[in-house]
N, CA, C and O atoms as a printed pandas DataFrame, in Angstrom:
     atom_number atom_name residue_name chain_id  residue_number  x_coord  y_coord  z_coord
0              1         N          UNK        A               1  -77.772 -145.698 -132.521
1              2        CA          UNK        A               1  -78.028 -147.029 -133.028
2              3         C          UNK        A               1  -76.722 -147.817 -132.975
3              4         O          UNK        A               1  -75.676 -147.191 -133.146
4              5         N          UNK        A               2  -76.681 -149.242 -132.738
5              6        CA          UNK        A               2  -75.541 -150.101 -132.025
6              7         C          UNK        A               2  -75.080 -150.265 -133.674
7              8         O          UNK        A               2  -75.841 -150.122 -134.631
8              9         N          UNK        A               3  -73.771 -150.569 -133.728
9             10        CA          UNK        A               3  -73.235 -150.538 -135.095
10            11         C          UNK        A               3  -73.472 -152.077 -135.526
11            12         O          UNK        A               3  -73.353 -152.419 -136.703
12            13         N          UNK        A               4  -73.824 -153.006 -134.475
13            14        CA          UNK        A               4  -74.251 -154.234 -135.039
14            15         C          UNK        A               4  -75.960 -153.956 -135.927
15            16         O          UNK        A               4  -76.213 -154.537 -136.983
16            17         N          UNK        A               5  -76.675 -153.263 -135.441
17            18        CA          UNK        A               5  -77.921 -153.546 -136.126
18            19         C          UNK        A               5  -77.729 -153.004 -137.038
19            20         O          UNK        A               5  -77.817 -153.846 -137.933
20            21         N          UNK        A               6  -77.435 -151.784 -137.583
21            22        CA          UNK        A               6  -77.050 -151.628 -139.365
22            23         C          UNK        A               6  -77.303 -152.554 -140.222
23            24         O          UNK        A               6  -78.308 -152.621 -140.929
24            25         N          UNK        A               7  -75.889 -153.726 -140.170
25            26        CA          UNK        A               7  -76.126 -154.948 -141.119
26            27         C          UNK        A               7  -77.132 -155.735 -140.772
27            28         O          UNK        A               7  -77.252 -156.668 -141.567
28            29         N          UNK        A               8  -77.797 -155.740 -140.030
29            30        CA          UNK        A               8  -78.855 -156.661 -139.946
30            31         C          UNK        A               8  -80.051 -156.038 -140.496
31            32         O          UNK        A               8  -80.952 -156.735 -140.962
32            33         N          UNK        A               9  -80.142 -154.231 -140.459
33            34        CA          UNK        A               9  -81.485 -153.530 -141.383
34            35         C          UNK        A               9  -81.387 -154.058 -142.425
35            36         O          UNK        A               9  -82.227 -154.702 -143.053
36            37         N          UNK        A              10  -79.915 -153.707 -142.764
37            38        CA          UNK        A              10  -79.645 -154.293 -144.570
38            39         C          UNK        A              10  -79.858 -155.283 -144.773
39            40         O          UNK        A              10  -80.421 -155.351 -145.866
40            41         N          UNK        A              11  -79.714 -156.374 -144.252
41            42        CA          UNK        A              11  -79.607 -157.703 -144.547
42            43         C          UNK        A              11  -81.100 -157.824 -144.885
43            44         O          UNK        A              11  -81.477 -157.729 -146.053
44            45         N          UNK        A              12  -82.300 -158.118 -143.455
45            46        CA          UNK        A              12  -83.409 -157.985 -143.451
46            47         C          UNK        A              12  -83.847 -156.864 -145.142
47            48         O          UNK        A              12  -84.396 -157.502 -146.041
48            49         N          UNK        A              13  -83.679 -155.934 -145.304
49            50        CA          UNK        A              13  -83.799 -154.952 -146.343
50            51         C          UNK        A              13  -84.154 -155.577 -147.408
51            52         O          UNK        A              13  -85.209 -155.607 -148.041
52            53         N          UNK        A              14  -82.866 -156.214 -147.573
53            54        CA          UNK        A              14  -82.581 -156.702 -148.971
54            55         C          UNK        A              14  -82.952 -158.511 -148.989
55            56         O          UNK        A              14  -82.859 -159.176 -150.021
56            57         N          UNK        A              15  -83.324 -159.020 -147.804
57            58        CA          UNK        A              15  -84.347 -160.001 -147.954
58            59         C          UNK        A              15  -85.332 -159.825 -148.272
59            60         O          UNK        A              15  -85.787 -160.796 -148.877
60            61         N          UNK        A              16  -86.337 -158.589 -148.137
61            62        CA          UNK        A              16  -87.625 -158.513 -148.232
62            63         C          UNK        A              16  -87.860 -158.005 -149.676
63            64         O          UNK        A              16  -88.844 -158.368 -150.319
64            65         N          UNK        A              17  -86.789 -157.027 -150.240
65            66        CA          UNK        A              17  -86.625 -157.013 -151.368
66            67         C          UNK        A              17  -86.697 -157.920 -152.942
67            68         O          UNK        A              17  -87.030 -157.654 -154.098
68            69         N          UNK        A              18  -86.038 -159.430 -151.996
69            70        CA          UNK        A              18  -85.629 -160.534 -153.039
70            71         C          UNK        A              18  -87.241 -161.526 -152.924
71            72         O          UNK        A              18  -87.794 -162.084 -153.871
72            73         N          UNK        A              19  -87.666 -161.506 -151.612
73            74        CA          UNK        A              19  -88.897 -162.028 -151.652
74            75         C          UNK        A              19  -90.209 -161.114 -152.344
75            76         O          UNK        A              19  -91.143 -161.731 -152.856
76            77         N          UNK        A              20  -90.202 -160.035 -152.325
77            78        CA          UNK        A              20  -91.317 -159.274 -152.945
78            79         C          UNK        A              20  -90.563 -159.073 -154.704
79            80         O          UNK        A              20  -91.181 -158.247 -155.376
80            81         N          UNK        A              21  -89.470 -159.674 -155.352
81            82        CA          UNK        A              21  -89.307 -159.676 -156.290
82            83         C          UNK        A              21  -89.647 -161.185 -156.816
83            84         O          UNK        A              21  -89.933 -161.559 -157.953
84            85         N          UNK        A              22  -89.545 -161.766 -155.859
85            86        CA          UNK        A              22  -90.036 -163.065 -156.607
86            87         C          UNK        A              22  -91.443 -163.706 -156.511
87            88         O          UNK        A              22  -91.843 -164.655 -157.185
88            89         N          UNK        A              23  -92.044 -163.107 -155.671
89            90        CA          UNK        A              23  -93.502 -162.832 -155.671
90            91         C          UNK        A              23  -93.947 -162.103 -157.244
91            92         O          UNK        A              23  -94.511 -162.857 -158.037
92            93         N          UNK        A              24  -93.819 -161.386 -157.456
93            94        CA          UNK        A              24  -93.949 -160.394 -158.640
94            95         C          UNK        A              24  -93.692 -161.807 -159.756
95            96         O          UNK        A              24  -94.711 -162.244 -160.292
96            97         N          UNK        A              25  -92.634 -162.347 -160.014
97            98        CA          UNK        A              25  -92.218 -162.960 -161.467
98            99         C          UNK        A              25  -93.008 -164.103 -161.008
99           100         O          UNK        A              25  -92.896 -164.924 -161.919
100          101         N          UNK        A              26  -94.015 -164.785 -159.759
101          102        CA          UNK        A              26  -94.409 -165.645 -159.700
102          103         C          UNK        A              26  -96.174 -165.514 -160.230
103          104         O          UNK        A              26  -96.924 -166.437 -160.549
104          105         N          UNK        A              27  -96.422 -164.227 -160.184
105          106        CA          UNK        A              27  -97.748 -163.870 -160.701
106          107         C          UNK        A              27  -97.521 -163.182 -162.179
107          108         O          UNK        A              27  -98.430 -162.430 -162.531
108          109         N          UNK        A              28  -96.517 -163.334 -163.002
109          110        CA          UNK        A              28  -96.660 -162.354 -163.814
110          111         C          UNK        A              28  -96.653 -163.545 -164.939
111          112         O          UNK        A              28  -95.943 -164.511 -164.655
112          113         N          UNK        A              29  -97.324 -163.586 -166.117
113          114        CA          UNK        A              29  -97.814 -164.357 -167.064
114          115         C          UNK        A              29  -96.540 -165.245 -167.720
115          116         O          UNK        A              29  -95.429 -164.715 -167.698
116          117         N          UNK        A              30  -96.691 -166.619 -168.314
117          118        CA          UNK        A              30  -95.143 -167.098 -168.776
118          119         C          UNK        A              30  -95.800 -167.234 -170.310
119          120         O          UNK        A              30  -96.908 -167.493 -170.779
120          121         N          UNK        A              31  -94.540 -166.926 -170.787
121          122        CA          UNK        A              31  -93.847 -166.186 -172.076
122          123         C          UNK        A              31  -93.938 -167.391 -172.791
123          124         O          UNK        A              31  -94.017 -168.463 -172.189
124          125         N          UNK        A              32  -93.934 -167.320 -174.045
125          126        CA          UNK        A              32  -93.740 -168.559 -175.077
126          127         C          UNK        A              32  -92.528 -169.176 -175.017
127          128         O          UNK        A              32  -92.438 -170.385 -175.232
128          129         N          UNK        A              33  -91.680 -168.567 -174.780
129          130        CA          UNK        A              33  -89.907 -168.656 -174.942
130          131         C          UNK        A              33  -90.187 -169.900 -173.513
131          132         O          UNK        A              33  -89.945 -171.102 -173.620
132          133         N          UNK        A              34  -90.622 -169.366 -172.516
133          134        CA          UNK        A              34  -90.475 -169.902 -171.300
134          135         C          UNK        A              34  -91.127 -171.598 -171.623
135          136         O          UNK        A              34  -90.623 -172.661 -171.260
136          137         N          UNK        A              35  -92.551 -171.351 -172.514
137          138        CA          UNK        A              35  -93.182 -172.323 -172.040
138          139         C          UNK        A              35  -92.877 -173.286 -173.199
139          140         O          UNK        A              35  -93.306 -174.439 -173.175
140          141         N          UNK        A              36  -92.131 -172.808 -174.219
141          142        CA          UNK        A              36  -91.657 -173.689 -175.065
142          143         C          UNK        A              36  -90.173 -174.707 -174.564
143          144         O          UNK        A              36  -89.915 -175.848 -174.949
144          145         N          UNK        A              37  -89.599 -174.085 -173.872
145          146        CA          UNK        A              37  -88.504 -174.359 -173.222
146          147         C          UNK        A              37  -89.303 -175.427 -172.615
147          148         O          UNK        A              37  -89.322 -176.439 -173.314
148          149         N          UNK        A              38  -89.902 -175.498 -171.634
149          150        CA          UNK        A              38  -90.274 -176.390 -170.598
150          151         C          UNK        A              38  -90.916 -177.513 -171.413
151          152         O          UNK        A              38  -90.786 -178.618 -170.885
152          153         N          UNK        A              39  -91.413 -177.499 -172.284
153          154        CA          UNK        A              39  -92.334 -178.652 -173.205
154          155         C          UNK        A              39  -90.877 -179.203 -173.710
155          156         O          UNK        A              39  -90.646 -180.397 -173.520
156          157         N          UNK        A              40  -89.862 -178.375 -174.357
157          158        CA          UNK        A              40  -88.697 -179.657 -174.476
158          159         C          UNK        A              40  -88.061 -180.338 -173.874
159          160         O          UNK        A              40  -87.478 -181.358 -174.242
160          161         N          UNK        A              41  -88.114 -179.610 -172.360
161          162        CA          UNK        A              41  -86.961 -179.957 -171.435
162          163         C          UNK        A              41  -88.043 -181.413 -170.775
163          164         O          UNK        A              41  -87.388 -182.263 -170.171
164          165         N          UNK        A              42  -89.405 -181.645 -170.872
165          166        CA          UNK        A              42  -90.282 -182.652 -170.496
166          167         C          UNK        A              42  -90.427 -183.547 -171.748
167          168         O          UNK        A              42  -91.067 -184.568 -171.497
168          169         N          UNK        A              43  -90.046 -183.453 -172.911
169          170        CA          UNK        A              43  -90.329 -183.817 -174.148
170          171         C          UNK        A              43  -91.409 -184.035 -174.356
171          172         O          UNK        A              43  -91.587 -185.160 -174.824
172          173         N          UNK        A              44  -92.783 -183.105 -174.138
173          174        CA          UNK        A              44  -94.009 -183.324 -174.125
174          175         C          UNK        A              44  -94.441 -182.901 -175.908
175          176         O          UNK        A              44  -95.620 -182.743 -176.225
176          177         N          UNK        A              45  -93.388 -182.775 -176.847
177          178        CA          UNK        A              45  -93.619 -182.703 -177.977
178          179         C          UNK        A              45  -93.832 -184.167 -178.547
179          180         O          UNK        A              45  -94.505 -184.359 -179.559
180          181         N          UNK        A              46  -93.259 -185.123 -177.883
181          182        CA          UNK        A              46  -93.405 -186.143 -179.045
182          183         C          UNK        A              46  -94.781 -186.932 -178.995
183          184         O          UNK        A              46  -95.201 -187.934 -179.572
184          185         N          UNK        A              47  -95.391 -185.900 -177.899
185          186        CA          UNK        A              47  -97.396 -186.571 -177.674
186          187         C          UNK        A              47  -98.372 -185.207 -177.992
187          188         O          UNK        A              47  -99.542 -185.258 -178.370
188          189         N          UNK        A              48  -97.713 -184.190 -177.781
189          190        CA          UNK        A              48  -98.837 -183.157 -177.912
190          191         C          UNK        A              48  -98.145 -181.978 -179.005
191          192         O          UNK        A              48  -96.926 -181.907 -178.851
192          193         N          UNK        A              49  -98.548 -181.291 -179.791
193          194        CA          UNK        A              49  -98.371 -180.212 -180.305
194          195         C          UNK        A              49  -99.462 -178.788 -179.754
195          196         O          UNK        A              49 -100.548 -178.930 -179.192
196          197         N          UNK        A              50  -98.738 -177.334 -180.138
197          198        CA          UNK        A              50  -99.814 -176.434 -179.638
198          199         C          UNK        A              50 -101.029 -176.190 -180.281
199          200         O          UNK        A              50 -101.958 -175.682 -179.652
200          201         N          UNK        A              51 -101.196 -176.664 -182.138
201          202        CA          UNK        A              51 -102.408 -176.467 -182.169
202          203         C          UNK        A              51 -103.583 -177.795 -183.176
203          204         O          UNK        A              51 -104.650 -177.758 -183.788
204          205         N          UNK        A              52 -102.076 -179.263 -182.656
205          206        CA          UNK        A              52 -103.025 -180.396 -183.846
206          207         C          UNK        A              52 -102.987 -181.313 -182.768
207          208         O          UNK        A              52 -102.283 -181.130 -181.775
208          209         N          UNK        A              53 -103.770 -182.356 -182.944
209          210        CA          UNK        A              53 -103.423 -183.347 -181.968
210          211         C          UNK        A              53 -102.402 -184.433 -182.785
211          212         O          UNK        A              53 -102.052 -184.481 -183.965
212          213         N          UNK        A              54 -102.166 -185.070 -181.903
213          214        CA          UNK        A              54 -101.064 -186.063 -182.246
214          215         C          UNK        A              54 -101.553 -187.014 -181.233
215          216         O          UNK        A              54 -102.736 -187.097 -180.904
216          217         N          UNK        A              55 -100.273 -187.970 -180.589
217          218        CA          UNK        A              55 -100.764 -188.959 -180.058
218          219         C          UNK        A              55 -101.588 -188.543 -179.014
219          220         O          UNK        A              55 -102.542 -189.182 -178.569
220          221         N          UNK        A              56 -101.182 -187.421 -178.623
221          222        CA          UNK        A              56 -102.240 -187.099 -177.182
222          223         C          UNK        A              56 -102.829 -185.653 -177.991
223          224         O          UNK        A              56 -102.653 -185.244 -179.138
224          225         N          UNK        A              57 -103.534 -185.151 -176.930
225          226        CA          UNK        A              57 -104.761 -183.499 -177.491
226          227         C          UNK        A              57 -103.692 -182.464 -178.048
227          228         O          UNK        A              57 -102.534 -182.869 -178.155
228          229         N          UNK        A              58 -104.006 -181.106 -178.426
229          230        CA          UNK        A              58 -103.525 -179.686 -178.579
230          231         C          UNK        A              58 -103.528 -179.761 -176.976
231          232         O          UNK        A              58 -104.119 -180.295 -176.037
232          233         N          UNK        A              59 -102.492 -178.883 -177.274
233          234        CA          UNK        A              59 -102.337 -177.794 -175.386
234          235         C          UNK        A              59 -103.340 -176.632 -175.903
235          236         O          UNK        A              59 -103.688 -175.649 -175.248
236          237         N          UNK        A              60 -103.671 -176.915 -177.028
237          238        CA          UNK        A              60 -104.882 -175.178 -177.341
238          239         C          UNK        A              60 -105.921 -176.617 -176.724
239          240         O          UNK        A              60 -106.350 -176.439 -175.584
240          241         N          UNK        A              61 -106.167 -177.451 -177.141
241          242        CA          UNK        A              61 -107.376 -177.898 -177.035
242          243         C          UNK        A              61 -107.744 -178.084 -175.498
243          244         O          UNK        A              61 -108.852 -177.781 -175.055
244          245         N          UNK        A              62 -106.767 -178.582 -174.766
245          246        CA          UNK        A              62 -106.373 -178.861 -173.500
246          247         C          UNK        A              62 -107.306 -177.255 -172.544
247          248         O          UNK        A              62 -108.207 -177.118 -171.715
248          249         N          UNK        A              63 -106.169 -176.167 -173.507
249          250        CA          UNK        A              63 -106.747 -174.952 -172.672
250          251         C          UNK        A              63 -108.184 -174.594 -172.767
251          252         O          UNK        A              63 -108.845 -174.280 -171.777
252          253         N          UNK        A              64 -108.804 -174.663 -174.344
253          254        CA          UNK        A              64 -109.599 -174.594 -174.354
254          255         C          UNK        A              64 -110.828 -175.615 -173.666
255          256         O          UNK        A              64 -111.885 -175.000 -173.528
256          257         N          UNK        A              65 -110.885 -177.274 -173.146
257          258        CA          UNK        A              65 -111.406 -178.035 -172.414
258          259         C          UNK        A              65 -111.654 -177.539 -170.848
259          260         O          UNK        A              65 -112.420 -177.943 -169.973
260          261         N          UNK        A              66 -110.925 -176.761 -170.878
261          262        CA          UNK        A              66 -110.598 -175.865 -169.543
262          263         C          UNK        A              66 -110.603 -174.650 -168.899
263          264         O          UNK        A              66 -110.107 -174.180 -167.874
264          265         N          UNK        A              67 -111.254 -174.307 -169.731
265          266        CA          UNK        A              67 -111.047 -172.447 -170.250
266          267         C          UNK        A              67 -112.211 -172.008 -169.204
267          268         O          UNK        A              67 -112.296 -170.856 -168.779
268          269         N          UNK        A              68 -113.181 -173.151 -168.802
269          270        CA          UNK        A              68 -114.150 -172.497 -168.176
270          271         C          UNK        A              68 -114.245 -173.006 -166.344
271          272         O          UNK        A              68 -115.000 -172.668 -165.432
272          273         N          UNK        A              69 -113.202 -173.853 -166.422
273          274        CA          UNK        A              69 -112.862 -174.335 -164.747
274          275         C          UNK        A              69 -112.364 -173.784 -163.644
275          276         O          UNK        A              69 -111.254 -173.273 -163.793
276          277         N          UNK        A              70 -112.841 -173.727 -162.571
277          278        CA          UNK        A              70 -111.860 -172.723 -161.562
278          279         C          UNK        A              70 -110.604 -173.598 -160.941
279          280         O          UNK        A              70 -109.730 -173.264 -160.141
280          281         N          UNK        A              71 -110.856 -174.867 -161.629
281          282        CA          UNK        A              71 -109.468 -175.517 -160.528
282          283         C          UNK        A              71 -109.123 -176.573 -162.042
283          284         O          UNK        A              71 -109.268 -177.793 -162.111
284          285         N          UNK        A              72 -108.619 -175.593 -163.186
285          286        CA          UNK        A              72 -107.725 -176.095 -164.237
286          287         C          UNK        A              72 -106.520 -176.389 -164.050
287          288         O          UNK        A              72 -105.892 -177.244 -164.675
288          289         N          UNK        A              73 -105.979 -175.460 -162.875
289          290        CA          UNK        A              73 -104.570 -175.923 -162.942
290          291         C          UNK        A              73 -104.294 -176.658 -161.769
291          292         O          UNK        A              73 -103.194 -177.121 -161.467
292          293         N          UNK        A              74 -105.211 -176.733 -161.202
293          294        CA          UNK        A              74 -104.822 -177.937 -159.825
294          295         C          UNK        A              74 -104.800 -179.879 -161.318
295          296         O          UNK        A              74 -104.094 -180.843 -161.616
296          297         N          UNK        A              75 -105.963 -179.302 -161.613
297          298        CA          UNK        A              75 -106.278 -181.224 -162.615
298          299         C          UNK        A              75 -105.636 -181.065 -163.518
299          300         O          UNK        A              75 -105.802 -182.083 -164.191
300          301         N          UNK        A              76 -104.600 -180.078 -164.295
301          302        CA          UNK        A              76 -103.983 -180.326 -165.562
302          303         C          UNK        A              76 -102.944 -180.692 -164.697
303          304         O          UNK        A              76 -102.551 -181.852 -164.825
304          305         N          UNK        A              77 -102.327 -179.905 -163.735
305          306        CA          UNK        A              77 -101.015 -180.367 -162.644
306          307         C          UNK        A              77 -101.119 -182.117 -162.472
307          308         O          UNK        A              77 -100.464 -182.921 -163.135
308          309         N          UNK        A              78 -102.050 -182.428 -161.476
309          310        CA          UNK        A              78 -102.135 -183.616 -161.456
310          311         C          UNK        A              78 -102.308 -184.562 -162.597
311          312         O          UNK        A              78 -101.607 -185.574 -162.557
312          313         N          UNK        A              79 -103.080 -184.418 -163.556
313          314        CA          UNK        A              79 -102.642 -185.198 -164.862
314          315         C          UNK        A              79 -101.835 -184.849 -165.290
315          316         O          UNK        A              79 -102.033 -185.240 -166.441
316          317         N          UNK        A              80 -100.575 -184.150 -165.324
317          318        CA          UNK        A              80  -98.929 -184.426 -165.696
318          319         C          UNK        A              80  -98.429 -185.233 -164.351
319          320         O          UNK        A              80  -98.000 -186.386 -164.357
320          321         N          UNK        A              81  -98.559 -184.466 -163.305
321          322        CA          UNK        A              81  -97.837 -185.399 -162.052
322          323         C          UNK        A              81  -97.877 -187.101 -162.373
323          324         O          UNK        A              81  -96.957 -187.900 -162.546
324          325         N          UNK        A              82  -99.390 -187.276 -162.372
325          326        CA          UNK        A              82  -99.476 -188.692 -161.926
326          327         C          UNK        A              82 -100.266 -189.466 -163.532
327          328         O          UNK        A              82 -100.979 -190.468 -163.480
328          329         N          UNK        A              83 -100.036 -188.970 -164.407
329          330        CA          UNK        A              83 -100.968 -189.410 -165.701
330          331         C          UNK        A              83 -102.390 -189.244 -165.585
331          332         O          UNK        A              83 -103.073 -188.800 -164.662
332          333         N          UNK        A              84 -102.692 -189.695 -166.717
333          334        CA          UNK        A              84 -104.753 -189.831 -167.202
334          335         C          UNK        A              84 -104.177 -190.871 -168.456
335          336         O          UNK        A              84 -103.206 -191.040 -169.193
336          337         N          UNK        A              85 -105.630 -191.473 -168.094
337          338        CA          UNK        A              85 -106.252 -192.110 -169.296
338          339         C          UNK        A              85 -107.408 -192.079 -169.458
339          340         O          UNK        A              85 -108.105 -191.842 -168.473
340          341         N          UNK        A              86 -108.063 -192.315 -170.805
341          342        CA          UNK        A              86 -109.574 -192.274 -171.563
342          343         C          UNK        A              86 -109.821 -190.655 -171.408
343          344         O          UNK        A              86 -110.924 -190.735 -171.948
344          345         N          UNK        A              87 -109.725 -189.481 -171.164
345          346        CA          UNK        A              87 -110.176 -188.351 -170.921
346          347         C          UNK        A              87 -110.084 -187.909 -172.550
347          348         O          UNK        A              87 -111.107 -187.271 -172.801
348          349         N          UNK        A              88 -109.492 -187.985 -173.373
349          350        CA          UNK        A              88 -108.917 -187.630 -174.825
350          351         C          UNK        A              88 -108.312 -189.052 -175.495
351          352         O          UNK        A              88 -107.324 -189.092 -176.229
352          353         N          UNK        A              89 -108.971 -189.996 -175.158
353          354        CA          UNK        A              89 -108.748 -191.050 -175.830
354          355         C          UNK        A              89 -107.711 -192.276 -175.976
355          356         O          UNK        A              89 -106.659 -192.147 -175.350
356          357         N          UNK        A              90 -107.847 -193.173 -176.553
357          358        CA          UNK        A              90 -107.776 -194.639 -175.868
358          359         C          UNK        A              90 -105.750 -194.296 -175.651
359          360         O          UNK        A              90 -105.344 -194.904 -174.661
360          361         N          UNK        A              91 -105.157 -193.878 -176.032
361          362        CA          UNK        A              91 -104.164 -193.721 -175.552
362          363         C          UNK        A              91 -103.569 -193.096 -174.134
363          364         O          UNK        A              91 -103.547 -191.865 -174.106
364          365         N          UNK        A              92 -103.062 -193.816 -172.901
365          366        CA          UNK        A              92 -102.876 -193.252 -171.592
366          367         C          UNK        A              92 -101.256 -192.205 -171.849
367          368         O          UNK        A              92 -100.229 -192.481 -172.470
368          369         N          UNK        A              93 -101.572 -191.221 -171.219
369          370        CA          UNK        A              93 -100.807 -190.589 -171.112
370          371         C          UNK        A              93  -99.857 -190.688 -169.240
371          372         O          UNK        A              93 -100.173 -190.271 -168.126
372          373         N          UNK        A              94  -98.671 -191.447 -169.776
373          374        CA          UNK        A              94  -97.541 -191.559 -168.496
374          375         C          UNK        A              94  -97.525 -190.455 -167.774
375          376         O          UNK        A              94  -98.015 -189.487 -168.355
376          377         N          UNK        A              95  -96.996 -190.200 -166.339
377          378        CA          UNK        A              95  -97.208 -189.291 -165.270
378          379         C          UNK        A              95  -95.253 -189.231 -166.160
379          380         O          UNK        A              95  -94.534 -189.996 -166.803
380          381         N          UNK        A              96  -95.187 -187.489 -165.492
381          382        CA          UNK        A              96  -93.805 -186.959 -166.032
382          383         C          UNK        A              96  -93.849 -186.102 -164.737
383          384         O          UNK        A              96  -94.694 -185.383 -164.204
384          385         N          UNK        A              97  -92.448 -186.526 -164.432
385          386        CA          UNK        A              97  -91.646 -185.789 -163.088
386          387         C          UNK        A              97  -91.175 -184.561 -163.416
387          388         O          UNK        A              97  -90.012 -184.159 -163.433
388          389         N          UNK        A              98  -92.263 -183.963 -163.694
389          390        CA          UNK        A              98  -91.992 -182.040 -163.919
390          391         C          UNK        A              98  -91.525 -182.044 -162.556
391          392         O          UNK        A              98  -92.020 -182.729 -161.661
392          393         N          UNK        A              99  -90.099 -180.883 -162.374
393          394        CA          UNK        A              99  -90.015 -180.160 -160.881
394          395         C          UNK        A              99  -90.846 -179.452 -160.371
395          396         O          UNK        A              99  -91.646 -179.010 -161.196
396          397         N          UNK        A             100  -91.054 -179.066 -159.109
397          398        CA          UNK        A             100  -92.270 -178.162 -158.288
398          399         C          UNK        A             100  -91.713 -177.313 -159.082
399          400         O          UNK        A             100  -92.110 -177.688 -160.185
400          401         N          UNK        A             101  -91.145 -176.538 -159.221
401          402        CA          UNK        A             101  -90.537 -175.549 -160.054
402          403         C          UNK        A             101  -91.005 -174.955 -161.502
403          404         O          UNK        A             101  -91.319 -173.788 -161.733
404          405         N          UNK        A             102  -90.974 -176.000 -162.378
405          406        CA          UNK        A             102  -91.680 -176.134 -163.616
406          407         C          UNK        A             102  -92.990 -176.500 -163.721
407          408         O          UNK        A             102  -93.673 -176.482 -164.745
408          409         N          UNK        A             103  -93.332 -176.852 -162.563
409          410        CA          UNK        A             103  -95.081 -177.398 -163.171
410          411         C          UNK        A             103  -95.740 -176.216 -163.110
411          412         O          UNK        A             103  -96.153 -176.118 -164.266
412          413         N          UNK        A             104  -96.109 -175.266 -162.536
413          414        CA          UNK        A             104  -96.921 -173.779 -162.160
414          415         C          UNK        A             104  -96.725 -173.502 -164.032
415          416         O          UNK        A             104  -97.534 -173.763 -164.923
416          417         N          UNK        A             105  -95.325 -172.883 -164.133
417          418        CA          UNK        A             105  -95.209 -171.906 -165.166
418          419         C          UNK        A             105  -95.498 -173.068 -166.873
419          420         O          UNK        A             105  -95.599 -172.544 -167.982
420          421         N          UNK        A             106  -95.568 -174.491 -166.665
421          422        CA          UNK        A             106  -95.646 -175.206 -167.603
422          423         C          UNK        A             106  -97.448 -175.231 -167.788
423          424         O          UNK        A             106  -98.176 -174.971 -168.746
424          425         N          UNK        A             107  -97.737 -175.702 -166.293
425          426        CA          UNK        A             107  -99.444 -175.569 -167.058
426          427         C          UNK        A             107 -100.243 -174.299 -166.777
427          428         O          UNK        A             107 -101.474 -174.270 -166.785
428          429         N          UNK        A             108  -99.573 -173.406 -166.565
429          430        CA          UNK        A             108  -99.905 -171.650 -167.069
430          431         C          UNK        A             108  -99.998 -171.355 -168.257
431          432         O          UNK        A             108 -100.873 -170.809 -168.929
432          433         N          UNK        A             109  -98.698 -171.895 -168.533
433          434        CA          UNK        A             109  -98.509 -171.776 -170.033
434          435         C          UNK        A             109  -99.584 -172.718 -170.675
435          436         O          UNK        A             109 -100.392 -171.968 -171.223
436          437         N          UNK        A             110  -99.913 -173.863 -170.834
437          438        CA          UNK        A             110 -100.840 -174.668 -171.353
438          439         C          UNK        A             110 -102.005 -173.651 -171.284
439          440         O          UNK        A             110 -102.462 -173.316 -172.377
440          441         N          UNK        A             111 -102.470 -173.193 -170.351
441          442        CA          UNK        A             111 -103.842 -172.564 -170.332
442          443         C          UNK        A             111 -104.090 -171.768 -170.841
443          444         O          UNK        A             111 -105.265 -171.633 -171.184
444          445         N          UNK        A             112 -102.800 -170.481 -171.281
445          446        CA          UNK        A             112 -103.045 -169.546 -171.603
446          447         C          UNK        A             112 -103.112 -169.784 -173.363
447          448         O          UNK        A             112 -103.175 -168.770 -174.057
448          449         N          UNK        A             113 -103.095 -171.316 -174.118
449          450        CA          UNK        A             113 -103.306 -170.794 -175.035
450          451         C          UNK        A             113 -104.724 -171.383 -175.595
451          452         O          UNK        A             113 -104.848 -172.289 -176.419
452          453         N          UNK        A             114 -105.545 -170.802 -175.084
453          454        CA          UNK        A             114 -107.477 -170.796 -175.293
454          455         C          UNK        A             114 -107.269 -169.890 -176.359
455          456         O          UNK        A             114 -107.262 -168.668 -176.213
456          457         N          UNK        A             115 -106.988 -170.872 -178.138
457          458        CA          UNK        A             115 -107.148 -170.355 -179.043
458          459         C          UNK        A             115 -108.049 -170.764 -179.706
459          460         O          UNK        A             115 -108.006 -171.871 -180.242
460          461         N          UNK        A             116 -109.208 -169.824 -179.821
461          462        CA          UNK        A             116 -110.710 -170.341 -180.839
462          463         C          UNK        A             116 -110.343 -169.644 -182.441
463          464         O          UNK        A             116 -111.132 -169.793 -183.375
C-alpha cells in the first residue's frame, strides 16, 4: 500500500465517523436544558410560557394542538419562521429569525411537551 493512501483511509475514517456522530445527536430527543436555552436565546418567554398562556398559547398547549399531526413540525417551523395570526387569538404573533440550526431542536422541543 502507497504511503500516500494511509492518510487519506484516516482522513476518510474519521470523516465518516464525525458524520455518523452527528447523525446520531440529530435524531436523539432535546433535553429541557437545551430547549430552555433556545426559548431565551429567541426570547419567546415574554409571549409564551410552558404550561399558562400569556400573550400568546402554552408550548404544552401548542404540543398538545398538535400531538395528533404528521407534519407538526414542518407548520410550527413555519409559524416561527414567518409568523401566524388568529390561530390562538386576536394577538399576531411576529416571524423570529431562529437559525436553521435552532429551529429542528426548538420545535422538537415544543412538541415534546404533550402534557395532559
Amino acid at each position: 500500500m502507497s504511503p500516500r493512501i494511509i492518510p487519506l483511509i484516516l482522513i476518510l475514517a474519521a470523516t465518516a465517523t464525525q458524520i455518523a456522530a452527528t447523525t446520531a445527536k440529530a435524531d436523539e430527543p432535546v433535553g429541557d436544558l437545551t430547549g430552555l436555552k433556545l426559548v431565551k436565546k429567541y426570547n419567546c418567554q415574554q409571549c409564551h410560557t410552558i404550561d399558562k398562556a400569556l400573550a400568546g398559547p402554552s408550548f404544552s398547549a401548542i404540543a398538545k394542538h398538535y400531538a395528533s399531526d404528521p407534519n407538526a413540525r414542518d407548520e410550527v417551523s413555519v409559524n416561527i419562521l414567518n409568523g401566524s395570526s388568529g390561530a390562538w387569538g386576536p394577538l399576531p404573533m411576529p416571524p423570529v429569525a431562529v437559525s436553521k440550526d435552532d429551529l429542528r431542536p426548538l420545535v422538537d422541543w415544543i412538541l415534546s411537551l404533550n402534557i395532559t
